[in-house]
C-alpha positions as CSV (number, residue, x, y, z in Angstrom):
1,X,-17.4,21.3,-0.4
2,X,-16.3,18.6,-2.0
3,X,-18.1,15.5,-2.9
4,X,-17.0,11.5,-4.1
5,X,-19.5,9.7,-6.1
6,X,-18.9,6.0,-6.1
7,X,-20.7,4.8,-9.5
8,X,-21.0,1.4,-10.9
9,X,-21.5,0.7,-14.8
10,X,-23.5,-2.1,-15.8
11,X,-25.0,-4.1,-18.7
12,X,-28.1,-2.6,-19.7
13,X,-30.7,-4.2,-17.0
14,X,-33.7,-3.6,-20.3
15,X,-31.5,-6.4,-22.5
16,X,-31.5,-9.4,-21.9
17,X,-27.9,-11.2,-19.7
18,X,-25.4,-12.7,-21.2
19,X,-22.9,-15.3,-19.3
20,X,-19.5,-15.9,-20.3
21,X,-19.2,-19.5,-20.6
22,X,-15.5,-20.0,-19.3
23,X,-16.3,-18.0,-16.0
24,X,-20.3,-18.1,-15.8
25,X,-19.8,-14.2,-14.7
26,X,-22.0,-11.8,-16.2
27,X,-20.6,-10.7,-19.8
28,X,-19.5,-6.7,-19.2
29,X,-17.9,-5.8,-22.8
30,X,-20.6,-4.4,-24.6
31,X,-21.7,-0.7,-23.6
32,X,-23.0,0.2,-19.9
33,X,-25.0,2.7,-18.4
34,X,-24.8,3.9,-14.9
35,X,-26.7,1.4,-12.2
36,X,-29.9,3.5,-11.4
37,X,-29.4,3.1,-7.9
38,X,-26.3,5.4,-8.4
39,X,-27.7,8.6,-9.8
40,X,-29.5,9.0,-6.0
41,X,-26.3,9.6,-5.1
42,X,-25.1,11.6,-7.7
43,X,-28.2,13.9,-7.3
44,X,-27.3,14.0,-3.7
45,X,-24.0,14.9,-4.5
46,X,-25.0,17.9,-6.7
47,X,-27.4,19.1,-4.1
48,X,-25.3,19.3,-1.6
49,X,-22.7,21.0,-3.6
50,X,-24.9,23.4,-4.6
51,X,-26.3,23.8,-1.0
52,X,-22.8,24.8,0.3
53,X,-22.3,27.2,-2.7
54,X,-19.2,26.0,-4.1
55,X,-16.4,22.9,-4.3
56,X,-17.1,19.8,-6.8
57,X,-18.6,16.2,-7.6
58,X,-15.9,13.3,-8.6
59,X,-16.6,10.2,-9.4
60,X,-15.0,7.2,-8.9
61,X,-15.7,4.0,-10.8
62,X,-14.5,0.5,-11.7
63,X,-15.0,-0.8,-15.1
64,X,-13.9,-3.5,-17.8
65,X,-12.5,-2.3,-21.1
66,X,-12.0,1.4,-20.3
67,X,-15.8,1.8,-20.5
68,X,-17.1,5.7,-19.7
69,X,-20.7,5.5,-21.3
70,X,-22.0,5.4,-17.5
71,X,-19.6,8.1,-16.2
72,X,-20.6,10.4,-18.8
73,X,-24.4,9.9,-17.9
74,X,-23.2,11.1,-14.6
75,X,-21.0,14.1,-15.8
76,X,-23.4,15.3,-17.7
77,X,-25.6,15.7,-15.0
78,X,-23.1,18.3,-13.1
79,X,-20.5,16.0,-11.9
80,X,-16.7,17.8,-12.5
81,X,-14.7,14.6,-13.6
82,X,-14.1,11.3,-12.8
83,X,-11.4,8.5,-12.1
84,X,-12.0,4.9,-13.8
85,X,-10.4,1.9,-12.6
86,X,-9.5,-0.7,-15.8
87,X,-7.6,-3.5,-15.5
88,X,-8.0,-7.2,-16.5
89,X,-6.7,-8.2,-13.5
90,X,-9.9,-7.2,-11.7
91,X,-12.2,-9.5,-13.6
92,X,-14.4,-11.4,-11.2
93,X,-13.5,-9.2,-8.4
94,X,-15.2,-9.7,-5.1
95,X,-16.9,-7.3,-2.7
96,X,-13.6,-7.1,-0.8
97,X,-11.3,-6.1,-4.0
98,X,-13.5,-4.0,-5.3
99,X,-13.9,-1.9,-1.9
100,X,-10.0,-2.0,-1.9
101,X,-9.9,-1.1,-5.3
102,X,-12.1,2.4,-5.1
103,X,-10.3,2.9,-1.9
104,X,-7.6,3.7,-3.6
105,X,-9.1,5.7,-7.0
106,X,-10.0,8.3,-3.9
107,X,-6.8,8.6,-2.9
108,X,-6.5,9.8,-7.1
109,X,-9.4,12.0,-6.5
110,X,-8.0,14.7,-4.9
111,X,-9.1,16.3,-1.5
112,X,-13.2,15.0,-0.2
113,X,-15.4,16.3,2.5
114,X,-17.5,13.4,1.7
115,X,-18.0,10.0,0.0
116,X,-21.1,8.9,-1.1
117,X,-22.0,5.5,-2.4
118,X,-25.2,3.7,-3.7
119,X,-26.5,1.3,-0.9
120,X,-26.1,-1.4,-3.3
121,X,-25.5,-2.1,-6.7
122,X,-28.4,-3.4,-9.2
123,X,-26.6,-6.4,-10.5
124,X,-24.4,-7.2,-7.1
125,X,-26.6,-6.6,-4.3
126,X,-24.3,-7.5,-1.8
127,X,-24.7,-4.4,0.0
128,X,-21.4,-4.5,1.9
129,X,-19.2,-2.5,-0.8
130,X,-19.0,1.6,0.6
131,X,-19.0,-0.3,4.3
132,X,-15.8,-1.9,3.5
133,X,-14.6,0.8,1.5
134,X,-14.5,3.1,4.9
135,X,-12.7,0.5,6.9
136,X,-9.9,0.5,3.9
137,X,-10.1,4.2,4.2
138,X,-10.5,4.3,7.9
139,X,-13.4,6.5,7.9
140,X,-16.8,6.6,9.9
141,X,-19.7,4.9,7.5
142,X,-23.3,5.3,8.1
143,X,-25.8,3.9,5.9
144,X,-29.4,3.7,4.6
145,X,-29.7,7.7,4.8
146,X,-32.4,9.3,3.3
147,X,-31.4,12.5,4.0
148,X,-27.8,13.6,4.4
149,X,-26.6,17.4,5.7
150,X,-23.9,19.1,6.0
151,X,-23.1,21.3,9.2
152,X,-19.2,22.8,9.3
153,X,-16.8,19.4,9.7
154,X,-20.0,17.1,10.7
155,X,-22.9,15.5,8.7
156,X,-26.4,14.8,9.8
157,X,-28.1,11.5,8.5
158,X,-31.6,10.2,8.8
159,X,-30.9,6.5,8.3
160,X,-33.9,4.6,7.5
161,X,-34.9,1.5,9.4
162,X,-37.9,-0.8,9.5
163,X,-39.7,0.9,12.4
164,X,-38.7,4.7,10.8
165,X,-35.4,6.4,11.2
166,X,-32.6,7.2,13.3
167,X,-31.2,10.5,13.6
168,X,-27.0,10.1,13.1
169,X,-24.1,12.6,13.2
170,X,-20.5,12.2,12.7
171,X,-17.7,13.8,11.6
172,X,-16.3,14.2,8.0
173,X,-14.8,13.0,6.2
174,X,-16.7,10.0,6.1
175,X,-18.9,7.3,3.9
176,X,-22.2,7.7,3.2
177,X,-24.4,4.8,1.6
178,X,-27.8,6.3,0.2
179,X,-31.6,4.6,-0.5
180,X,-32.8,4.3,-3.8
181,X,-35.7,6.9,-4.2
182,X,-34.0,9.7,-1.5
183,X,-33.8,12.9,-4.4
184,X,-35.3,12.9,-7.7
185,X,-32.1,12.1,-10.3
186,X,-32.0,15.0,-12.8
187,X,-32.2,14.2,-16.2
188,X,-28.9,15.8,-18.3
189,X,-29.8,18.6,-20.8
190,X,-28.3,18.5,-24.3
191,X,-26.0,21.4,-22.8
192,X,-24.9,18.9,-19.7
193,X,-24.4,16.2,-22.5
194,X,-22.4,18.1,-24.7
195,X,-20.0,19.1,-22.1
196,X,-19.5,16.2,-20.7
197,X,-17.9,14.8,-23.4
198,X,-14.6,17.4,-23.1
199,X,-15.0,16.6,-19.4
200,X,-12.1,15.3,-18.0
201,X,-11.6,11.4,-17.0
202,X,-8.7,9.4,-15.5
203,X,-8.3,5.8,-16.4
204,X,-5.5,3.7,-14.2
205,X,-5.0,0.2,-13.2
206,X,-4.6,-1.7,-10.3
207,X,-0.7,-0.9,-10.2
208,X,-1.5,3.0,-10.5
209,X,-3.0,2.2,-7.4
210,X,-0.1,0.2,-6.1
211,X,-2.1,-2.8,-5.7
212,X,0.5,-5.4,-6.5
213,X,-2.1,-8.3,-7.0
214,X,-5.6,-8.9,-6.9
215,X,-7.2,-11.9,-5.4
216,X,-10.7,-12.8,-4.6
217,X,-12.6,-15.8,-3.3
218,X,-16.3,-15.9,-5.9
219,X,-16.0,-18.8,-7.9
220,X,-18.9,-19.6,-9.5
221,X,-18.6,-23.3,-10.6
222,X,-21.8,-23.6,-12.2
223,X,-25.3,-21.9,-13.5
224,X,-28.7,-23.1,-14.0
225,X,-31.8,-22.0,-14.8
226,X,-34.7,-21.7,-12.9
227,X,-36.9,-24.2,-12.7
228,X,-40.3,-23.4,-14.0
229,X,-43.2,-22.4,-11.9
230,X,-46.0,-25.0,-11.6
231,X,-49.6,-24.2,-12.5
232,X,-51.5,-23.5,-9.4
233,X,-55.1,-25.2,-8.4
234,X,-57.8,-23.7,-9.7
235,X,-61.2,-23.2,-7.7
236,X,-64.7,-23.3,-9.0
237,X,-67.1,-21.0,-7.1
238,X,-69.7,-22.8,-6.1
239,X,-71.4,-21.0,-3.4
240,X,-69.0,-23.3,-0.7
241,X,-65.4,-22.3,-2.3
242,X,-64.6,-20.5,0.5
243,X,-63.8,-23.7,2.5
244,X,-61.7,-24.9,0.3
245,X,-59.6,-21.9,0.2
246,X,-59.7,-21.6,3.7
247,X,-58.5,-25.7,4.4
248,X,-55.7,-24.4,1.5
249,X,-54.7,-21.9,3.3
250,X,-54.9,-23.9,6.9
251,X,-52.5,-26.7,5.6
252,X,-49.8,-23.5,4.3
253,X,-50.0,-23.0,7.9
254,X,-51.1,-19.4,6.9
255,X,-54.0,-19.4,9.4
């Protein structure tokens, strides 16, 4: 069986964000480290893999500057090899271009039973990136699984919902978008890490792909900071504070 990671590298969430002034985008050409959300579905990937005995984990990724620190997190935890996406050109990309763009780094991946993808990414959150990624591909998508199996040419999803979850099957290959939290990520041994430096990784651009141009509609015309948080009211206990909490909570509308 074999398995496509989608994996996004980003700035280091534990530093603090830096803007680049000309664009007011989020500054991306220092090192990055592979979104958390992503390893769930790299640990998936692996598990499943190892479930069905044999075949391989590729990942697919898009990143500024030819940038691998994230991908080798991720091949160090079992994954085979990996195809990277860098080009100028896609600075600032949209939801849309970015689907289109990983769309096409499968088609560099070699034969797939099954793509998996992070539900959303820790510094996007759009959400909408694997679902649009399918229609490119013109493949079912489910999402929100928390538990994904394989059975001969069809996978099995329990997609969570508010209310508990929904039992889904459809037939492969398709895109699967996966919860934060659904396996335990393994952490890479100093064997995994080792090896994934001789691991092999293909970097191409938007023309490997034979997208001609890249547009996008984010503009982000200006950014400001938040405005800061007002000190709230502060209540003596006097033996008859509850009525004032109560009345506070009466003109919120709360009760």
């Amino acid at each position: 069986m074999n398995v496509i990671v989608c994996v996004k590298q980003i700035p280091d969430p534990a530093l603090p964000g830096e803007l680049d002034p000309s664009t007011n985008t989020l500054k991306r050409d220092g090192k990055l480290i592979l979104d958390e959300s992503d390893s769930y579905g790299v640990e998936m990937a692996l598990q499943l893999v190892g479930a069905a005995g044999d075949g391989s984990v590729t990942l697919v990724s898009m990143a500024p500057n030819d940038e691998v620190s994230g991908l080798r997190t991720a091949l160090a935890m079992g994954a085979e090899k990996a195809v990277l996406v860098s080009d100028p050109s896609l600075s600032g990309a949209d939801a849309l271009t970015t689907a289109k763009v990983l769309a096409g780094a499968v088609g560099k991946a070699g034969d797939y039973d099954l793509i998996i993808a992070g539900t959303e990414s820790s510094d996007g959150y759009t959400g909408t990136v694997p679902e649009q990624m399918a229609e490119v591909l013109g493949l079912p998508s489910v999402t929100f699984a928390k538990t994904i199996a394989v059975d001969g040419s069809t996978v099995k999803v329990d997609r969570q919902t508010e209310s508990g979850y929904d039992e889904v099957t459809c037939p492969l290959p398709a895109v699967v978008s996966v919860t934060a939290g659904v396996v335990e990520p393994r952490y890479p041994s100093f064997k995994g890490i080792m090896a994934a430096k001789s691991k092999p990784v293909d970097t191409v651009t938007a023309a490997d792909l034979g997208i001609e141009s890249v547009s996008w509609a984010q503009s982000i015309t200006n950014v400001e900071d938040a405005p800061a948080r007002e000190a709230g009211e502060i209540i003596e206990d006097d033996g008859e504070s509850f009525n004032k909490i109560v009345e506070f909570l009466d003109n919120l509308k709360v009760i």
